[in-house]
LOVEXRO-31061 format. One record per residue (C-alpha): residue number from 0; residue in three letters; y, x, z. Coordinates in nm, 2 decimals. Example, Ala and Ser with C-alpha at 12.3 -4.5 7.8 and 13.67 -1.06 7.14 Angstrom:
! LOVEXRO-31061
[0, Ala, [-0.45, 1.23, 0.78]]
[1, Ser, [-0.11, 1.37, 0.71]]
! end
This chain:
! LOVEXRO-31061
[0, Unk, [-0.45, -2.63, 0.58]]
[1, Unk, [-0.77, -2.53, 0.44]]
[2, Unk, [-0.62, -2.26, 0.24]]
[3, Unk, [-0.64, -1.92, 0.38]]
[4, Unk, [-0.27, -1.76, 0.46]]
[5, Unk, [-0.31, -1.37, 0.44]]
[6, Unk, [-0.12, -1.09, 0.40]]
[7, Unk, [-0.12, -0.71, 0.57]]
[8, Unk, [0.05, -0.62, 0.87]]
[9, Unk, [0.31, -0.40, 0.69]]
[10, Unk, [0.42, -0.79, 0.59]]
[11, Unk, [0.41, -0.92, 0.95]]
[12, Unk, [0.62, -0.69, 1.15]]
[13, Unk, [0.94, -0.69, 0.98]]
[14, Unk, [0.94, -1.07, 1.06]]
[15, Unk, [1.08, -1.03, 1.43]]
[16, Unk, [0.71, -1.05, 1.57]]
[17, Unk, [0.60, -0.87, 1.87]]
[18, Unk, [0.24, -0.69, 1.80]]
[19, Unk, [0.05, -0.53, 2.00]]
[20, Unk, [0.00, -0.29, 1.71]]
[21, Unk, [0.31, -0.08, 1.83]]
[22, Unk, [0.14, 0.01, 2.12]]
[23, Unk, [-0.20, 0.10, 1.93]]
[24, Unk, [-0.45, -0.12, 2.05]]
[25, Unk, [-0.55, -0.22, 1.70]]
[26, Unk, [-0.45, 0.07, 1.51]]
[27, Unk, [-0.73, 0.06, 1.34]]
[28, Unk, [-0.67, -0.27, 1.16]]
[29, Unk, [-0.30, -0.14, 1.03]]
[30, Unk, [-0.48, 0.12, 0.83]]
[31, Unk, [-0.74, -0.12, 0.64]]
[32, Unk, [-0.54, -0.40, 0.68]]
[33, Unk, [-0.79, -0.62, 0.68]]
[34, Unk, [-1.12, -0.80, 0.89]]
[35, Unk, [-1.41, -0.87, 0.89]]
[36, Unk, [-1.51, -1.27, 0.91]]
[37, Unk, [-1.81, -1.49, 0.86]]
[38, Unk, [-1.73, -1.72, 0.52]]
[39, Unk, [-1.85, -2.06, 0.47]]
[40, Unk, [-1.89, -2.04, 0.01]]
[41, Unk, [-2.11, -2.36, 0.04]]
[42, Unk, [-2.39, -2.53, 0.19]]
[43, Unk, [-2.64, -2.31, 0.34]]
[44, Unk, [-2.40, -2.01, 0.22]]
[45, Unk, [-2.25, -1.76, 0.46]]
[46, Unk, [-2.12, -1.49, 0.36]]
[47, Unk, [-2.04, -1.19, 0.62]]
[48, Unk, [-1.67, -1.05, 0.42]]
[49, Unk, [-1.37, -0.82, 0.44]]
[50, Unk, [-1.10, -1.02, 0.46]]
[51, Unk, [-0.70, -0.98, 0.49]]
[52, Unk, [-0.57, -1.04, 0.82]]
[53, Unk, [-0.35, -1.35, 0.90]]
[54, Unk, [0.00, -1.38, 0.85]]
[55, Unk, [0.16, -1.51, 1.10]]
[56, Unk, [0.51, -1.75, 1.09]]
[57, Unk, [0.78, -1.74, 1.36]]
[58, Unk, [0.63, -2.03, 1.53]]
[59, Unk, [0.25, -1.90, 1.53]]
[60, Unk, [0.05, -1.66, 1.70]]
[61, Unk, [-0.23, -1.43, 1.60]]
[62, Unk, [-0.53, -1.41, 1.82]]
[63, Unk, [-0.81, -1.12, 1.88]]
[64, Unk, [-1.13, -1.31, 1.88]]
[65, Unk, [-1.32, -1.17, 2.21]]
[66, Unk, [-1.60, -1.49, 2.19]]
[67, Unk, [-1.73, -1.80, 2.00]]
[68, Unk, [-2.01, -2.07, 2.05]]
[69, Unk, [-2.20, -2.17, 1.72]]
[70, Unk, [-2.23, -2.55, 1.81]]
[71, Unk, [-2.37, -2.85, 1.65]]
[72, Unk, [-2.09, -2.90, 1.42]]
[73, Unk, [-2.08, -2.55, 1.27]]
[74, Unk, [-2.47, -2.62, 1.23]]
[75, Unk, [-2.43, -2.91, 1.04]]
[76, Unk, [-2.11, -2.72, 0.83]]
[77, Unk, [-2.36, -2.44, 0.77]]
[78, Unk, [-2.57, -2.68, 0.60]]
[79, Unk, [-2.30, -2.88, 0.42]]
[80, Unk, [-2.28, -3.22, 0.61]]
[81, Unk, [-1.97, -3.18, 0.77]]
[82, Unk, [-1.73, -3.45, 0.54]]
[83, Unk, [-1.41, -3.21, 0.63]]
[84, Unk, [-1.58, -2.96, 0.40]]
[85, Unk, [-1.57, -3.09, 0.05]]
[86, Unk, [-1.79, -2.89, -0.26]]
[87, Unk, [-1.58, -2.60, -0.34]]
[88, Unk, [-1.45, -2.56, 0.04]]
[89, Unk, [-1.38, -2.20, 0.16]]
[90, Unk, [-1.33, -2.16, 0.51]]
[91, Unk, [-1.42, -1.95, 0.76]]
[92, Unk, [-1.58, -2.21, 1.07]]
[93, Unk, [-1.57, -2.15, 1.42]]
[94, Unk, [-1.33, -2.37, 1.71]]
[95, Unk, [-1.53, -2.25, 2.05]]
[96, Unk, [-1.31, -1.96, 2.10]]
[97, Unk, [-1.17, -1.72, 2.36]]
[98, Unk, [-0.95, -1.44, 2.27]]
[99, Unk, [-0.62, -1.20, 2.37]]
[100, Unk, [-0.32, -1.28, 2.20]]
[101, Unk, [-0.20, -0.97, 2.01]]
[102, Unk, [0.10, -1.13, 1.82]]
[103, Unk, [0.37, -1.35, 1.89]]
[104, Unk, [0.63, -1.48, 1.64]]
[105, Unk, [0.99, -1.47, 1.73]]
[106, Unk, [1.07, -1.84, 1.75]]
[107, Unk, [0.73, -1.86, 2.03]]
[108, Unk, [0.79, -1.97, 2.38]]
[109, Unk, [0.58, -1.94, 2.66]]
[110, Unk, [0.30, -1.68, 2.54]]
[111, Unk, [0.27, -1.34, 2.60]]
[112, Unk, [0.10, -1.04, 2.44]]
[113, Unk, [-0.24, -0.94, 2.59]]
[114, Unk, [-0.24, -1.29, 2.78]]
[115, Unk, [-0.65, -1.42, 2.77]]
[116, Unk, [-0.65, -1.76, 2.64]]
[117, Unk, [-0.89, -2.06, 2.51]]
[118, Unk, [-0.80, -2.29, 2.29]]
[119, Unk, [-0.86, -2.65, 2.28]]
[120, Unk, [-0.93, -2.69, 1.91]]
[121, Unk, [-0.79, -3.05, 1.85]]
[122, Unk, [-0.47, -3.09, 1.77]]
[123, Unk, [-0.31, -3.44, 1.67]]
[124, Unk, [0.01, -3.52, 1.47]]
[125, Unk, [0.18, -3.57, 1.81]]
[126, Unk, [0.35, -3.90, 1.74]]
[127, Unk, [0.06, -4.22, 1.70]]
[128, Unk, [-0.06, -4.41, 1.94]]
[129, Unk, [-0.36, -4.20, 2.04]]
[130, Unk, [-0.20, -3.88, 2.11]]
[131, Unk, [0.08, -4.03, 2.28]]
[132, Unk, [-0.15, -4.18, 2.49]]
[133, Unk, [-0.30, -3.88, 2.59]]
[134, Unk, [-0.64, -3.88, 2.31]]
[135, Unk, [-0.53, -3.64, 2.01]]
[136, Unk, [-0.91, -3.64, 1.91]]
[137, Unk, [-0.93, -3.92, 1.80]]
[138, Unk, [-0.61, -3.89, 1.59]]
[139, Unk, [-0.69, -3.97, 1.24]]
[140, Unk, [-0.48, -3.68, 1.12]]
[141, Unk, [-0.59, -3.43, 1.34]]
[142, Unk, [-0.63, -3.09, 1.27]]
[143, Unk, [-0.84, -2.82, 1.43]]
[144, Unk, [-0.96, -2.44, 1.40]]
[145, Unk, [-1.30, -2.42, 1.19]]
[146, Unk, [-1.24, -2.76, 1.08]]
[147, Unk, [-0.92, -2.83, 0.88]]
[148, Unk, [-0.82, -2.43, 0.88]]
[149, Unk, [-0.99, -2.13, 0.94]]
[150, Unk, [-1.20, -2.05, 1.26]]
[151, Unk, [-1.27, -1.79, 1.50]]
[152, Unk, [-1.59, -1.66, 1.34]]
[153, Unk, [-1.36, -1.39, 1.23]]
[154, Unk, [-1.21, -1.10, 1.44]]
[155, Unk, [-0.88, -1.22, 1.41]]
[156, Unk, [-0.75, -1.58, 1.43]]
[157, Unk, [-0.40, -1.78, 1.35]]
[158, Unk, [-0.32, -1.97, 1.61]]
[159, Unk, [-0.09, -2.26, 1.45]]
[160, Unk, [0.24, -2.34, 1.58]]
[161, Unk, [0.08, -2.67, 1.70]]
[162, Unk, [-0.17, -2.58, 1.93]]
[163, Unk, [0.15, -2.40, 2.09]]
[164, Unk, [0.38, -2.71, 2.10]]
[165, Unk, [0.09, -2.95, 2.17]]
[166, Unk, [0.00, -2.74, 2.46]]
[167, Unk, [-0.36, -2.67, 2.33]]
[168, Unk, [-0.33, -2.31, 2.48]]
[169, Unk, [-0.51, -2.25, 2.76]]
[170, Unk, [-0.47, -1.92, 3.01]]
[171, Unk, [-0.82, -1.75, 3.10]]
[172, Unk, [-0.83, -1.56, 3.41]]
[173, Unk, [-0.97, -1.22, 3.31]]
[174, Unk, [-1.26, -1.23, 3.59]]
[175, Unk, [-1.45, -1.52, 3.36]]
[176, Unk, [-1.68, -1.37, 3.13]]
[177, Unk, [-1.55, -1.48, 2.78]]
[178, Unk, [-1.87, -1.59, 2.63]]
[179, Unk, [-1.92, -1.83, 2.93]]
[180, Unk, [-1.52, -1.94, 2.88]]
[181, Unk, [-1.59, -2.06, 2.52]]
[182, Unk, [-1.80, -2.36, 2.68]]
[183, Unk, [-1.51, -2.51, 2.81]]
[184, Unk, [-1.48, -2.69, 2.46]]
[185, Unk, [-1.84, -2.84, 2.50]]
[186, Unk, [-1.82, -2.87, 2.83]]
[187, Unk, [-1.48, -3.10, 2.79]]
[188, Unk, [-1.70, -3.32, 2.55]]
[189, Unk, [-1.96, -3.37, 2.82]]
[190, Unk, [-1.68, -3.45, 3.08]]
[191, Unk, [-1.46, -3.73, 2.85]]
[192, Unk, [-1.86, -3.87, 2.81]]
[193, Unk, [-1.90, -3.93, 3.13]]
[194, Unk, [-1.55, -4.03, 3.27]]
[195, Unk, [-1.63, -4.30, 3.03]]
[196, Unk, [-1.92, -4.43, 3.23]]
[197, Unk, [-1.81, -4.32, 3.60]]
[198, Unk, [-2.11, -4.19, 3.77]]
[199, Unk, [-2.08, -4.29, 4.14]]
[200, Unk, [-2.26, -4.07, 4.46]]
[201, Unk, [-2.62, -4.16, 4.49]]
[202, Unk, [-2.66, -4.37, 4.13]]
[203, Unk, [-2.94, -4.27, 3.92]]
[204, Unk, [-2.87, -4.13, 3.55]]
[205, Unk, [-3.10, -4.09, 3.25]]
[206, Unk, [-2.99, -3.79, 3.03]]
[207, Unk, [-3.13, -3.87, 2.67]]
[208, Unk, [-3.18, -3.48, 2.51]]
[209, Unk, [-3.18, -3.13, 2.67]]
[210, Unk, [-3.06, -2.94, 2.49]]
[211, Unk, [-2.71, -2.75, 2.56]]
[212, Unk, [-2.48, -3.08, 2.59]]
[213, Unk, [-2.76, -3.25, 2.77]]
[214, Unk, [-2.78, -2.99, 3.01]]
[215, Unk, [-2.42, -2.99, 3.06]]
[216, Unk, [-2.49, -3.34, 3.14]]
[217, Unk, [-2.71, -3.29, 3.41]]
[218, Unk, [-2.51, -3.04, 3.62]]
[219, Unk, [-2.20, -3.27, 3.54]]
[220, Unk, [-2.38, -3.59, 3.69]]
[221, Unk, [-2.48, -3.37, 4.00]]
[222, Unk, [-2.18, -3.24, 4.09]]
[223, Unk, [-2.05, -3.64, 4.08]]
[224, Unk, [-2.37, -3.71, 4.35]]
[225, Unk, [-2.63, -3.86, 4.10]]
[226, Unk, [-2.90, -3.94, 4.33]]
[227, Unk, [-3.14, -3.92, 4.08]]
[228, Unk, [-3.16, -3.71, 3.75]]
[229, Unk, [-3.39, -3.81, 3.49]]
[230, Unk, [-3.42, -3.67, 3.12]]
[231, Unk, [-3.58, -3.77, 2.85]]
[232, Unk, [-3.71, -3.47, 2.59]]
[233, Unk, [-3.99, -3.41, 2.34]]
[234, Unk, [-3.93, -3.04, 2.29]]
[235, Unk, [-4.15, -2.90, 2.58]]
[236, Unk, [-3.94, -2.61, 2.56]]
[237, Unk, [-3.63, -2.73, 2.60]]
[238, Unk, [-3.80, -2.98, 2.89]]
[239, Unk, [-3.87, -2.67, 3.09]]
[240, Unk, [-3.57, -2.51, 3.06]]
[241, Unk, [-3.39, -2.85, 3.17]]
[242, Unk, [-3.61, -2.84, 3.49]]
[243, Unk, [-3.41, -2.50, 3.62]]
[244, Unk, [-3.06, -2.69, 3.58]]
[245, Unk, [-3.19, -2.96, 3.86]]
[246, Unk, [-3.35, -3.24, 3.65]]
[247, Unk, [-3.50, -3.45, 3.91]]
[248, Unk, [-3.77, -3.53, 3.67]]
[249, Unk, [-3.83, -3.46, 3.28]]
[250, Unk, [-4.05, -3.69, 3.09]]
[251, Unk, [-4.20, -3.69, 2.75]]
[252, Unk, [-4.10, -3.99, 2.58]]
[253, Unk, [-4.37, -3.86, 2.28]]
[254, Unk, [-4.64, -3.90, 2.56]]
[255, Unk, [-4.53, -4.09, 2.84]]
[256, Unk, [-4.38, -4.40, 2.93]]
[257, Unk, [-4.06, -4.35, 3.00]]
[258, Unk, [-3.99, -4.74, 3.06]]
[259, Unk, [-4.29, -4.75, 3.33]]
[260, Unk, [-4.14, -4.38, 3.47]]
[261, Unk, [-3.79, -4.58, 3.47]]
[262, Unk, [-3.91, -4.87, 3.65]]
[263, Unk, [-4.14, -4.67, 3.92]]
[264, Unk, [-3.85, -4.41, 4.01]]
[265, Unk, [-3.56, -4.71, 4.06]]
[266, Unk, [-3.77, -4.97, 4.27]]
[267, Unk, [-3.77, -5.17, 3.92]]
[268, Unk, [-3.42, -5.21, 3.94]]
[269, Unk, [-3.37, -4.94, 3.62]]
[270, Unk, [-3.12, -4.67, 3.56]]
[271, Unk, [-2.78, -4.72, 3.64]]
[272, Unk, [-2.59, -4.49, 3.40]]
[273, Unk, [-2.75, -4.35, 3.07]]
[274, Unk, [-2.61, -4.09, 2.85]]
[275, Unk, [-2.76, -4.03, 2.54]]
[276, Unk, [-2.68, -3.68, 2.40]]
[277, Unk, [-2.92, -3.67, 2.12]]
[278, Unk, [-2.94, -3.82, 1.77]]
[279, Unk, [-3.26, -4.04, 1.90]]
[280, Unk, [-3.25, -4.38, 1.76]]
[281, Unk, [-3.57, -4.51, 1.94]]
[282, Unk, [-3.37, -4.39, 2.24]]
[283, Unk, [-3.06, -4.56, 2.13]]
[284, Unk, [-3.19, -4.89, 2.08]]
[285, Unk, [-3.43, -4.88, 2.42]]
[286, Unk, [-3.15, -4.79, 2.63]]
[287, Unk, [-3.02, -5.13, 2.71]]
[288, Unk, [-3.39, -5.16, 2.83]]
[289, Unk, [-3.39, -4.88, 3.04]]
[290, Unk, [-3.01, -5.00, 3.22]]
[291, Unk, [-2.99, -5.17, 3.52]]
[292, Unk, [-2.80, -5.48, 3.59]]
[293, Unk, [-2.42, -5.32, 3.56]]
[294, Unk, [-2.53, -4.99, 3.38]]
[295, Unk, [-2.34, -4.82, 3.16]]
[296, Unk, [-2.43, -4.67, 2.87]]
[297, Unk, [-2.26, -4.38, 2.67]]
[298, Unk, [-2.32, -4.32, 2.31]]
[299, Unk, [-2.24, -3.97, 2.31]]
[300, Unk, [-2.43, -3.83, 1.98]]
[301, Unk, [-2.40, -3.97, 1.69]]
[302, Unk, [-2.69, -4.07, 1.49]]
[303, Unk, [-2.75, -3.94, 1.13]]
[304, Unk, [-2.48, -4.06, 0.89]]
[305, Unk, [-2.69, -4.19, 0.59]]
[306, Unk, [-2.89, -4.38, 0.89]]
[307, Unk, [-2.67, -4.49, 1.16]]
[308, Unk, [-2.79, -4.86, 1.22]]
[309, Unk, [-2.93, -4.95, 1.50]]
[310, Unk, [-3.06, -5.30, 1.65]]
[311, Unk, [-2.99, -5.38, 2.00]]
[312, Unk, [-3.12, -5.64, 2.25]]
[313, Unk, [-2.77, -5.82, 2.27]]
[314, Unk, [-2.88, -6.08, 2.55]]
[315, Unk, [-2.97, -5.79, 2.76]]
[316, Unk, [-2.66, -5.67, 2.69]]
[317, Unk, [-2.47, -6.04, 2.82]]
[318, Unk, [-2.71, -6.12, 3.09]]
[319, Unk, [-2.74, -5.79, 3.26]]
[320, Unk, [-2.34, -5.71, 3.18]]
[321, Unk, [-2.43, -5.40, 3.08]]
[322, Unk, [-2.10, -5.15, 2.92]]
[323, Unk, [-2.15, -4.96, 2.63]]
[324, Unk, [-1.95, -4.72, 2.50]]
[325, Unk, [-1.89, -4.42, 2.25]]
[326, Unk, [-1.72, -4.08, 2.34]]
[327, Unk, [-1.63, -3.82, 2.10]]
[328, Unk, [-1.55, -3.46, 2.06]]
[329, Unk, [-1.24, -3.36, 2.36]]
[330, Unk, [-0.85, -3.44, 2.42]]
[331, Unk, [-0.66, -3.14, 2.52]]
[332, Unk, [-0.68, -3.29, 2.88]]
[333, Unk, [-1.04, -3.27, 2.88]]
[334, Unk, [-1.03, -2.93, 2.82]]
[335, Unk, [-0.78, -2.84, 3.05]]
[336, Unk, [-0.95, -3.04, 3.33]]
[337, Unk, [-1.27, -2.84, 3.23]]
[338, Unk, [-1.14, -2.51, 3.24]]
[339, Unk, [-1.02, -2.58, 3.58]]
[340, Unk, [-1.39, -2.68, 3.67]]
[341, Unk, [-1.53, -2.38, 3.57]]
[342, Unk, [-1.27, -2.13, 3.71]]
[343, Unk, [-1.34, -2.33, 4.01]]
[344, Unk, [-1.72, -2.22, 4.02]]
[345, Unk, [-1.84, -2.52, 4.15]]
[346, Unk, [-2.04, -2.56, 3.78]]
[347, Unk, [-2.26, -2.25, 3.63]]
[348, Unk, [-2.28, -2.23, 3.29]]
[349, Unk, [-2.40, -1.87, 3.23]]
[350, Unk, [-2.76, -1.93, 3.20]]
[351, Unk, [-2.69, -2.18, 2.90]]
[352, Unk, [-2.61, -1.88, 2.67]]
[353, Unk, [-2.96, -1.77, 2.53]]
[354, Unk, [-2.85, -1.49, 2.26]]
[355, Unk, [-2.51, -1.32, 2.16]]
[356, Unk, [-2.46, -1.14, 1.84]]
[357, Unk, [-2.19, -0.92, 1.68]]
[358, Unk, [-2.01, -1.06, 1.38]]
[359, Unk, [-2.19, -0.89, 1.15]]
[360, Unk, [-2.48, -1.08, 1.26]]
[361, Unk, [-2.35, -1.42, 1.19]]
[362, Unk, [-2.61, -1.52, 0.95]]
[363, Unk, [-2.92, -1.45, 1.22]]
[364, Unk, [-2.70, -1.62, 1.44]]
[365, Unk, [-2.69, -1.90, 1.26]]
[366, Unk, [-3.07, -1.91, 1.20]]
[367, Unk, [-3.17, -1.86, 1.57]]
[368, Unk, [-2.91, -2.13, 1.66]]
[369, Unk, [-3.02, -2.39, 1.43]]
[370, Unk, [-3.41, -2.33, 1.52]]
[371, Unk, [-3.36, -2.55, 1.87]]
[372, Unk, [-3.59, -2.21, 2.04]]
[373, Unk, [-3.29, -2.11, 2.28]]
[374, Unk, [-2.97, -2.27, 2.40]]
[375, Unk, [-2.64, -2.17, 2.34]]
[376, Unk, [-2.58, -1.88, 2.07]]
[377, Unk, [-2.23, -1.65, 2.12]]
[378, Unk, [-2.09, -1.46, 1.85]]
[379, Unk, [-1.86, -1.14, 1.97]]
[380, Unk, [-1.66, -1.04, 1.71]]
! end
């Protein structure tokens, strides 16, 4: 899947596609026959290229790229640490995406041209336990944009005949602004975390990080009635920024003391859900200090590969029969369930994107993202 399919359109329509083409809303791109995308060579190496545009099969769809998120994951591809991108990998990344559909094969059901869609980015074999059960990410043979095939930091992306039959395309009502639509993706991370732990009205929750995720957190764990909000950040930046989302309080764990802070703000009694959404391991092995009797805890970063051992206080653990537990990435479901959120309006997200680029500007995109100064960085292609 990592290999890049492409050919010109002269190729494509004779297939028994439907393209928008014949109605000249990308005449442009029949001429050249070809786009512009942002190329992963190797670590630390991305290259902004002309390249052919996708061919598409009778069972696949070709997508106009209208936004997409530079996240975490495409941070730590940039850099080379992502273990789906072996030495020698050439791929173009991107999987936070939002786009018009401007092809459909002949053999496709249920799309239409010009429809406005996201799309959830894992897709699972369809058939093992997990994705019968309703959690494709954690298939072990998953596949996903950006990941396994190329991404939407491109104009154009393939949209696999999977994602169709696995019912990872989701419709975007045209009113939504398309940057703020590509953080359905993240935003279905943050909700699988916290369905995990079950944040009841009027409990208390410690958010670990503030960053994007962590701020998703925050709003997430108010609109389920958190009584109290507290995060934990050494960035003073970032521990502003948190304050505007509706942080109840923001402490410096660098600084302060956040176990005292803990203890004050819950009558002793300590917090009774935390979700840690940064790779701190001091944080990770104090949380089971920090829970209350019944808390629940949510791993939801992951710590640093070639250091991921951490000691915990097991008895605290058995005598205060505290749950821990481990999200990652989104099911299809998630994402679906977090679209509907935000169509809904009852969670803001606008405010979380701090800088959008063009394409041609992946690479400063890339640099601004990965210096932790803003939030969320869009790309529109």
């Amino acid at each position: 899947m990592g290999s890049r399919r492409c050919v010109g359109w002269n190729k494509i329509l004779p297939r028994g596609t439907t393209s928008l083409l014949r109605r000249g809303d990308v005449r442009e791109k029949e001429v050249n026959q070809m786009m512009l995308a942002a190329v992963y060579h190797g670590p630390n190496d991305l290259r902004i290229e002309e390249i052919p545009l996708p061919e598409i099969s009778s069972d696949e769809a070709l997508l106009k790229v209208l936004s997409t998120g530079i996240c975490g994951t495409d941070l730590r591809i940039w850099h080379g640490a992502h273990r789906k991108y072996s030495p020698g990998t050439i791929r173009t990344p991107g999987h936070e995406v939002v786009g018009d559909i401007v092809e459909i094969g002949s053999d496709v059901k249920g799309l239409d041209i010009g429809q406005r869609i996201f799309m959830a980015p894992n897709m699972g074999c369809g058939h093992c336990r997990q994705c019968i059960s309703g959690n494709n990410n954690l298939c072990i043979d998953y596949e996903a944009p950006g990941i396994t095939f190329d991404g939407s930091f491109a104009e154009y992306m393939l949209i696999p005949a999977a994602a169709i039959i696995h019912g990872n395309i989701i419709p975007i009502s045209r009113e939504i602004d398309p940057s703020i639509a590509t953080l359905i993706e993240p935003f279905a991370c943050v909700l699988r975390g916290q369905e995990a732990v079950h944040i009841q009205p009027g409990e208390s929750v410690l958010v670990v990080g503030a960053g994007p995720i962590g701020i998703m957190h925050v709003l997430l764990a108010k609109l389920h009635g958190a009584g109290l909000v507290i995060v934990s950040e050494i960035n003073p930046g970032r521990a502003s920024q948190v304050k505007e989302f509706g942080a109840d309080l923001v402490v410096n764990p660098a600084n302060e003391d956040l176990t005292g802070i803990i203890s004050e703000r819950t009558d002793g009694l300590g917090v009774d859900v935390i979700l840690l959404a940064a790779p701190a391991q001091e944080a990770f092995k104090a949380a089971v200090e920090y829970a209350s009797i019944g808390g629940r805890i949510n791993f939801f970063a992951g710590l640093p590969k070639d250091d991921p051992t951490i000691e915990l206080n097991a008895n605290l653990i058995h005598y205060k029969e505290i749950f821990v537990t481990g999200t990652t990435a989104s099911s299809t479901q998630n994402c679906r369930q977090a679209a509907q959120i935000l169509s809904s309006g009852r969670i803001d997200l606008s405010n979380l994107i701090s800088a959008r680029f063009p394409l041609s500007d992946a690479i400063q995109a890339f640099s601004v993202a990965d210096s932790g100064e803003g939030l969320k960085v869009i790309l529109e292609p």
